[in-house]
VOMI-480683 format. One record per residue: x, y, z of N, C-alpha, C, CB in turn. Coordinates in nm, 2 decimals. Atoms other than C-alpha are relative to their C-alpha. Glycine has a CB too. Layout:
N
((X, Y, Z), (X, Y, Z), (X, Y, Z), (X, Y, Z))
...
//
This chain:
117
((0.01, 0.09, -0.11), (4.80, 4.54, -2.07), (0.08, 0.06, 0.12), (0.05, -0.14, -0.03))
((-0.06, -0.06, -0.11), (4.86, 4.64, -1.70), (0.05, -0.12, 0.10), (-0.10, 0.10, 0.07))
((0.00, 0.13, -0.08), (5.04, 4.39, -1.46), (0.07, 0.10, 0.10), (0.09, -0.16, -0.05))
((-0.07, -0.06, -0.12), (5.09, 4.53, -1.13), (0.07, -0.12, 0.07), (-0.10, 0.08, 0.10))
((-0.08, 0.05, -0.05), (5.36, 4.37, -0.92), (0.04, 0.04, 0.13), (0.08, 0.00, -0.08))
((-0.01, 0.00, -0.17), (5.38, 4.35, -0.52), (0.16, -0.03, 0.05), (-0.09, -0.13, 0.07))
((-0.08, 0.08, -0.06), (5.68, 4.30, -0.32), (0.00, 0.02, 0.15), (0.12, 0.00, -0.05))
((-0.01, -0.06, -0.16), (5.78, 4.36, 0.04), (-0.08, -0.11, 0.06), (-0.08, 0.16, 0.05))
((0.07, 0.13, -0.12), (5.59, 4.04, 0.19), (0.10, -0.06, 0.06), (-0.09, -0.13, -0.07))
((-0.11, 0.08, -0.03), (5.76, 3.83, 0.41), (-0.09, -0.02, 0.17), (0.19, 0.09, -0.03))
((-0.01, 0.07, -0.13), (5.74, 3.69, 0.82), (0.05, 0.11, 0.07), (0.09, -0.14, 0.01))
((-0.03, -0.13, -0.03), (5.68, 3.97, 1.05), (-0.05, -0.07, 0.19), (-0.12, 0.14, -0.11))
((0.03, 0.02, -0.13), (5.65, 3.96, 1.44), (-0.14, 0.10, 0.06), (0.14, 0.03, 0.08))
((0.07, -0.09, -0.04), (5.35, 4.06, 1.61), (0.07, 0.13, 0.05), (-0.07, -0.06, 0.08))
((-0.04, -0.12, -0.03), (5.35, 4.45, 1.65), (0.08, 0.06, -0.07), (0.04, 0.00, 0.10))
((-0.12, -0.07, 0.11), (5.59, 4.48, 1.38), (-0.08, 0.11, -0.13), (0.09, -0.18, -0.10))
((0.04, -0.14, 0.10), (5.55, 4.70, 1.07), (0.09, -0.09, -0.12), (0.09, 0.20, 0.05))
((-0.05, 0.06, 0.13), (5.58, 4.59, 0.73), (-0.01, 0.10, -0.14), (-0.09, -0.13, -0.03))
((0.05, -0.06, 0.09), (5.56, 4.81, 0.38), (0.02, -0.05, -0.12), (0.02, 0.10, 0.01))
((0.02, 0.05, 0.11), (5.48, 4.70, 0.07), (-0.02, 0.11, -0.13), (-0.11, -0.08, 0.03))
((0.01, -0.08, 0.11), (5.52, 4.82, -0.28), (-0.06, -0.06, -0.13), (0.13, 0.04, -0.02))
((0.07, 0.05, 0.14), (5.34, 4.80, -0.61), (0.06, 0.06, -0.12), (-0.15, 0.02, -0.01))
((-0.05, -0.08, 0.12), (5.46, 4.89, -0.95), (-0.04, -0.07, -0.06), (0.13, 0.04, -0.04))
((0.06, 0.06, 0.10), (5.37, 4.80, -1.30), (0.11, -0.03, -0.08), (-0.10, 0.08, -0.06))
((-0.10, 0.08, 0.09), (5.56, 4.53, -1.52), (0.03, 0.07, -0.09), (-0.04, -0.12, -0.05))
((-0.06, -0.06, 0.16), (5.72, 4.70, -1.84), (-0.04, 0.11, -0.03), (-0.03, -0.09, -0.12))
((0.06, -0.12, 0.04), (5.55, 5.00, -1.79), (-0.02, 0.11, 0.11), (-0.12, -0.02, -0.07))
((0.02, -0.13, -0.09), (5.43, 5.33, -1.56), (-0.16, -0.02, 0.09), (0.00, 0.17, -0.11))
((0.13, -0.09, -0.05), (5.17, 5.47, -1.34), (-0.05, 0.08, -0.08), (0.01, 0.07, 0.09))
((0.05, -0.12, 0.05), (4.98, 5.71, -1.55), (-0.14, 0.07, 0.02), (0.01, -0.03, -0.12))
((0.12, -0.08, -0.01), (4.75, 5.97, -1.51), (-0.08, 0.00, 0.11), (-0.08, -0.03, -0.09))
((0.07, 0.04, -0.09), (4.41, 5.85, -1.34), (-0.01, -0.09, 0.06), (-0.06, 0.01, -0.01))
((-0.06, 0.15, -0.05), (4.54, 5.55, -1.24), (-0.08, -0.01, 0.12), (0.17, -0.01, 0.05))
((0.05, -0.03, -0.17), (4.37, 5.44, -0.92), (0.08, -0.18, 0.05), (-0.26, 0.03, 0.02))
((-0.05, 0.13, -0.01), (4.56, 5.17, -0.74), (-0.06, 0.00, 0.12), (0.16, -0.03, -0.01))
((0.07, 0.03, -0.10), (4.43, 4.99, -0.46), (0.06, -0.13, 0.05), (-0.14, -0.01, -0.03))
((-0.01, 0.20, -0.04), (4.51, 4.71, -0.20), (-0.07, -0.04, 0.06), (0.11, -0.08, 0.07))
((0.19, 0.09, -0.03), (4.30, 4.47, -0.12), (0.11, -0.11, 0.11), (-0.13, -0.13, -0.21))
((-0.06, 0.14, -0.05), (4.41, 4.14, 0.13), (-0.10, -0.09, 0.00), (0.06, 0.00, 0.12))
((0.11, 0.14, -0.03), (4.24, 3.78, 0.17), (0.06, -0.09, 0.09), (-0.05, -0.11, -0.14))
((-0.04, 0.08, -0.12), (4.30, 3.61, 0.44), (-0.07, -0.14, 0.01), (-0.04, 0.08, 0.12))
((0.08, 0.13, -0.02), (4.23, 3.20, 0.47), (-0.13, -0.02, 0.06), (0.07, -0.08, 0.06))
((0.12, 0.02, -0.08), (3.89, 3.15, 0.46), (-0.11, 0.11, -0.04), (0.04, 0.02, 0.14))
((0.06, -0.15, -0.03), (3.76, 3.49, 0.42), (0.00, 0.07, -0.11), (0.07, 0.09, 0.09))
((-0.01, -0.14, 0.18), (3.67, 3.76, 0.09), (0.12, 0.03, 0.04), (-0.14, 0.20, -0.03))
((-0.10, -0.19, 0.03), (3.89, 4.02, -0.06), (-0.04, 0.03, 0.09), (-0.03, 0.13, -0.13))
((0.03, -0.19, -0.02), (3.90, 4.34, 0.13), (0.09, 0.07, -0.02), (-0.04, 0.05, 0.13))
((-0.04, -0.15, 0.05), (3.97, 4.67, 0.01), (0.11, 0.05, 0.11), (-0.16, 0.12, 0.00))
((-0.03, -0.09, -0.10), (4.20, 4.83, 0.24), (0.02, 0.16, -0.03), (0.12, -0.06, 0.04))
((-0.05, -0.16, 0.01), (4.33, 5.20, 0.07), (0.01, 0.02, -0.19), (0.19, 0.03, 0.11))
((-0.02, -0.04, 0.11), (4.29, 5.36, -0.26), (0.08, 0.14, 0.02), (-0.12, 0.00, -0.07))
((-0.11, -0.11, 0.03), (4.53, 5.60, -0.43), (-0.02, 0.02, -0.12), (0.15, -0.03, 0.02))
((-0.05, -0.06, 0.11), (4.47, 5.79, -0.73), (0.13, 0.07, -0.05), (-0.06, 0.07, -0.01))
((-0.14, -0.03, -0.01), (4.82, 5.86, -0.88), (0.01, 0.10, -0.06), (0.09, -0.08, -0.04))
((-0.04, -0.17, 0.10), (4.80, 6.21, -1.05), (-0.04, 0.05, 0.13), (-0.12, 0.06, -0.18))
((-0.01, -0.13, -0.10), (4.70, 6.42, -0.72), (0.00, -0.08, 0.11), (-0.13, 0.12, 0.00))
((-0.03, 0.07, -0.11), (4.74, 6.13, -0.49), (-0.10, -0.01, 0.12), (0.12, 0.06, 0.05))
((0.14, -0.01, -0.03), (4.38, 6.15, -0.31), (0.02, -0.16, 0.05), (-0.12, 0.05, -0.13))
((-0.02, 0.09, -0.05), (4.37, 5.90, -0.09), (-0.18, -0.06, 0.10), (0.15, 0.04, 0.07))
((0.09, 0.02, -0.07), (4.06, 5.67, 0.05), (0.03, -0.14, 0.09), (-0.12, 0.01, -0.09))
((0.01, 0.12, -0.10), (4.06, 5.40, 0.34), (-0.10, -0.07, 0.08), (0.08, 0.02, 0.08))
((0.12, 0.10, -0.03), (3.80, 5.12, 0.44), (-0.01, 0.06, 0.14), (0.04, -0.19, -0.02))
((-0.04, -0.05, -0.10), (3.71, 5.24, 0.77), (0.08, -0.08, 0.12), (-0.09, 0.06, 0.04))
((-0.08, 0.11, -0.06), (3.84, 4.91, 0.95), (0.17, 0.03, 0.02), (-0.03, -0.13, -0.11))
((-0.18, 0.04, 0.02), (4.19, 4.95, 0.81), (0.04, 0.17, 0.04), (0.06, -0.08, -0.22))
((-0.04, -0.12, -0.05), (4.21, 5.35, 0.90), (0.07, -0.02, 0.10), (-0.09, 0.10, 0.03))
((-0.08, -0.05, -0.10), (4.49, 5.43, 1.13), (0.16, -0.05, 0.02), (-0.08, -0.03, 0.11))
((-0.13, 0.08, -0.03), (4.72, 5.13, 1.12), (0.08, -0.01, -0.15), (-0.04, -0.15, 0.06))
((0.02, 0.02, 0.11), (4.70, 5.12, 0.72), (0.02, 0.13, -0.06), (-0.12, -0.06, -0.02))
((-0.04, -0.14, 0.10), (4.91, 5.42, 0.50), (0.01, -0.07, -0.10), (0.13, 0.09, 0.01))
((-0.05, 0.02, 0.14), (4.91, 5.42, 0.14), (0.02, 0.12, -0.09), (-0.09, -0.08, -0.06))
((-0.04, -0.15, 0.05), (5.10, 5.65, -0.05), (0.08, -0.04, -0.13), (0.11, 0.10, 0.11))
((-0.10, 0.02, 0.13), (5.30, 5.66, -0.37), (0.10, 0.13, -0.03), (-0.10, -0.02, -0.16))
((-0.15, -0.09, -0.03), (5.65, 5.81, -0.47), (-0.05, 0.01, -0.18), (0.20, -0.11, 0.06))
((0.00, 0.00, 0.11), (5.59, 5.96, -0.79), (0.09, -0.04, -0.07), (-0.02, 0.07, -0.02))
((-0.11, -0.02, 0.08), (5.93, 5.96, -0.91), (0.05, -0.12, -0.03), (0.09, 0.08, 0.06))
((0.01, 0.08, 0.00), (5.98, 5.61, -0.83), (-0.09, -0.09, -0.09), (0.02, 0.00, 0.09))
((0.12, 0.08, 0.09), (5.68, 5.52, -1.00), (-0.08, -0.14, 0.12), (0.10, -0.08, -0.19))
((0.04, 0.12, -0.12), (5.57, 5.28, -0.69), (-0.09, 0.05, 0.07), (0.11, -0.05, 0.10))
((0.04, -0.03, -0.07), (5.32, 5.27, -0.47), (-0.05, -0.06, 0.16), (-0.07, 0.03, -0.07))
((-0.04, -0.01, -0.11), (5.29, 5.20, -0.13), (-0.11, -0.03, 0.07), (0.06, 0.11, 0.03))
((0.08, 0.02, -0.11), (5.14, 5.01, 0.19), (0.05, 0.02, 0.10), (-0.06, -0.10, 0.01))
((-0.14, 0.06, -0.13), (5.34, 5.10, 0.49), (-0.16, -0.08, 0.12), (0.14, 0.21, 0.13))
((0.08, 0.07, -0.11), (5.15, 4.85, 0.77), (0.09, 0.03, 0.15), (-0.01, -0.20, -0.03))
((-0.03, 0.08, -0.16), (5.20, 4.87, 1.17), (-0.06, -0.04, 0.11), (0.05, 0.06, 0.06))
((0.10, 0.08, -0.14), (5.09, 4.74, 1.49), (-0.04, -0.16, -0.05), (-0.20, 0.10, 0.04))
((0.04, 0.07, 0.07), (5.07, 4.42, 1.29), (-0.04, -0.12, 0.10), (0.08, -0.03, -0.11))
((0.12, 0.10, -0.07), (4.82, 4.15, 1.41), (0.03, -0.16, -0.06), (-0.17, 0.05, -0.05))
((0.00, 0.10, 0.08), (4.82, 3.78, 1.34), (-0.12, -0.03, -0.09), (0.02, -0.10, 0.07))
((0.15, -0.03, 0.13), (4.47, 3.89, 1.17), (0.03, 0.06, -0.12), (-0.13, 0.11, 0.05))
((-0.02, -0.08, 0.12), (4.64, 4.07, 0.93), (0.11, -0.12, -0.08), (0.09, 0.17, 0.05))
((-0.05, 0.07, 0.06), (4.79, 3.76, 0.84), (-0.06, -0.05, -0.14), (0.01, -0.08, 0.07))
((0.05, 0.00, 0.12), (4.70, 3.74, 0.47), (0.09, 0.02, -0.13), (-0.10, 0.09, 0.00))
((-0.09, -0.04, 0.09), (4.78, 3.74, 0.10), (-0.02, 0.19, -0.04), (-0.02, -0.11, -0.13))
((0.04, -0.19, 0.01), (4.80, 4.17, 0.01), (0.03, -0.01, -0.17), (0.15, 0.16, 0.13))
((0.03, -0.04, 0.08), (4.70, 4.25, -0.31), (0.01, 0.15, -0.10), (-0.06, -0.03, 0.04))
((-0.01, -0.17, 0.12), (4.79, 4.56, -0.57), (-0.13, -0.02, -0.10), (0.20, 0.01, -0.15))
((0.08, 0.01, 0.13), (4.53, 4.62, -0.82), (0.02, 0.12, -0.05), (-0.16, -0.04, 0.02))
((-0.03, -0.10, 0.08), (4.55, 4.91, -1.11), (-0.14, 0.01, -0.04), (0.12, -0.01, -0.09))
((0.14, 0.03, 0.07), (4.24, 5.03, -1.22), (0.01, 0.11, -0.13), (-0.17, 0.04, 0.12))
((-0.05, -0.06, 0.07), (4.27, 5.23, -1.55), (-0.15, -0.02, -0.13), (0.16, -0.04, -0.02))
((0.05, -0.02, 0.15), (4.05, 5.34, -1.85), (-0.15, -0.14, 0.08), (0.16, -0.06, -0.18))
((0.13, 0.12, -0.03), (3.73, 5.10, -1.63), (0.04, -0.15, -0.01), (-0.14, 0.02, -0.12))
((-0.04, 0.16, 0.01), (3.95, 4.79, -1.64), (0.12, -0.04, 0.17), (0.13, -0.03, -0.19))
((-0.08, 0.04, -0.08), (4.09, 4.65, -1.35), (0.09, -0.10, 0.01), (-0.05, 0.00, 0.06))
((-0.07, 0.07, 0.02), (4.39, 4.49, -1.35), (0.10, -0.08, 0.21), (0.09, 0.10, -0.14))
((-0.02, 0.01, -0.12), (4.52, 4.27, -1.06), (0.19, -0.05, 0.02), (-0.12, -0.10, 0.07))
((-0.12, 0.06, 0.01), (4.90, 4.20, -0.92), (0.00, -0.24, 0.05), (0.09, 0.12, 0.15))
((0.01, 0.18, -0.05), (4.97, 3.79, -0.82), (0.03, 0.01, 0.16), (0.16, -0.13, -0.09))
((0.04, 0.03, -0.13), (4.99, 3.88, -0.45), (0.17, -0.01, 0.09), (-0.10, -0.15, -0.01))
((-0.06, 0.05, -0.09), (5.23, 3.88, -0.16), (-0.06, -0.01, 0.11), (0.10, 0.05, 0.02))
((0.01, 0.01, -0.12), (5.20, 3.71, 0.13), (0.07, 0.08, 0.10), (0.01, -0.09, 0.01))
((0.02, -0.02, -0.14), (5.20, 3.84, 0.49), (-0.04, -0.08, 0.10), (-0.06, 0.08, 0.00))
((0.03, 0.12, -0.06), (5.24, 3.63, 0.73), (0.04, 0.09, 0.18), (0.11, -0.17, -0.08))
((-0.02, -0.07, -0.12), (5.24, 3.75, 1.14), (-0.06, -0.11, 0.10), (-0.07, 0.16, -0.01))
((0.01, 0.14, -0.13), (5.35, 3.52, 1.40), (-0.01, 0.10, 0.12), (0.16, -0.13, 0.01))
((0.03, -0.06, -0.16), (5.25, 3.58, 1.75), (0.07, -0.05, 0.10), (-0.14, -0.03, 0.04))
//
């Protein structure tokens, strides 16, 4: 079992910058790992924002979320990473880790992001 685990949410000021981290409960990143975050915003689907395979670190991004939207991982730390800036009160949402591994996707419980204007 994979439980990925978010933190870094919190009450941000428009234009601010926020980054967020994922790791996995009682255990590692391994291998072909492919982590991904996603957000949902009231009202509105999932979306995908940035995948990260964690063995060569290969990186893809929705084209929406390109530019303002990094995601990277620290190997050594074993974490991986949303840094956000320019933040919007549209980017007000909950942000999402997911792990995908061996064709199973596993998801975190979520931090909010919240961006007052």
């Amino acid at each position: 079992q994979v439980q990925p685990v978010e933190s870094g949410g919190g009450l941000v000021q428009a234009g601010g910058s926020l980054t967020l981290s994922c790791s996995v409960s009682g255990g590692t990143f391994v291998g072909d790992d492919m982590v991904a975050w996603y957000r949902q915003a009231p009202g509105k689907e999932r979306e995908v924002i940035a995948t990260i395979t964690w063995d060569d670190g290969s990186r893809h991004y929705t084209d929406s979320m390109r530019g303002r939207f990094t995601i990277y991982r620290n190997y050594h730390e074993n974490r991986a990473f949303l840094h956000m800036n320019g933040l919007t009160f549209e980017d007000t949402a909950i942000y999402y880790c997911s792990v995908k591994r061996e064709a199973v996707v596993y998801w975190g419980q979520g931090t909010q992001v919240t961006v007052s204007s």
